[in-house]
N, C-alpha and C positions, 0 to 999 in steps of 0.2 A: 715877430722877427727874432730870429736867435740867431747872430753868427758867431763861428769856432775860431778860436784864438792859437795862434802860433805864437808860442813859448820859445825863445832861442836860449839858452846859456851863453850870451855875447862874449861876457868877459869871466873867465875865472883868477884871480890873483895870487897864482901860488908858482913858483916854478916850474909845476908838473902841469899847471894847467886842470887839475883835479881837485875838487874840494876836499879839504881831509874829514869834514864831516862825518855822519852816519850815510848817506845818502851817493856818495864820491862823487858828485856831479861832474860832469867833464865840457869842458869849452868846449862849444858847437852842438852840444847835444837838443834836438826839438823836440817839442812835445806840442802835439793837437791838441785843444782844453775845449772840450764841448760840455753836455751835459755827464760825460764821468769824469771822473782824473785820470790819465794818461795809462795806458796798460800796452804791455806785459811791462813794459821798465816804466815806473813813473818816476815824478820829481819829489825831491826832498819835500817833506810835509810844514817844515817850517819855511821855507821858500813861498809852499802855495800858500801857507797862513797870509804871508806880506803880500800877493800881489794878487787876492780871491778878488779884493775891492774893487781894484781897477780891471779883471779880467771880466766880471759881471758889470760893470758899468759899457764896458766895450763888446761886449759881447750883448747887449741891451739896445745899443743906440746906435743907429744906422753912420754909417765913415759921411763925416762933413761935420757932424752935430760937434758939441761942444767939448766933448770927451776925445781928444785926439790922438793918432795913430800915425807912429807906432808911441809906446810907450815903454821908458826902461823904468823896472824895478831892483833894488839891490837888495839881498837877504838880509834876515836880521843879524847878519854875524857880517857884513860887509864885505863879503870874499866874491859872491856869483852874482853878479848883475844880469839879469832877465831880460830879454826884450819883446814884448808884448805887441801884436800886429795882427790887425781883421784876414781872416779868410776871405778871398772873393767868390 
């Protein structure tokens, strides 16, 4: 079993709603995370560093198990909080 993970950008924290990052991430933006990273636009590379963990843990374990769904993660710079939720 592998299921694909919906990646939300839920919250970005800046007035524009845009990270000023390298990456601009923008509030609302998804991204599929299957077996590649996200294409033609993908997500900031330091974003998927912090939430690779929890995206193969849930992407691993069937929705019930112990690893629960959905999941937020926030980036290492605390600006773009992630929301992380199984594919049906």
């Amino acid at each position: 079993m592998f299921n694909h993970i919906r990646c939300e950008a839920a919250v970005v924290r800046t007035d524009t709603a845009i990270c000023p990052g390298v990456a601009k991430t923008k509030q609302g933006e998804v991204y599929e995370l299957g077996g590649r990273t996200p294409a033609p636009v993908g997500m900031c590379c330091q974003a998927m560093t912090a939430l690779n963990s929890t995206r193969l843990a849930m992407a691993a374990t069937a929705k019930g198990s112990d690893v629960k769904d959905p999941q937020e993660i926030t980036c290492p710079h605390g600006i773009v909080t992630f929301k992380l939720s199984r594919i049906e």
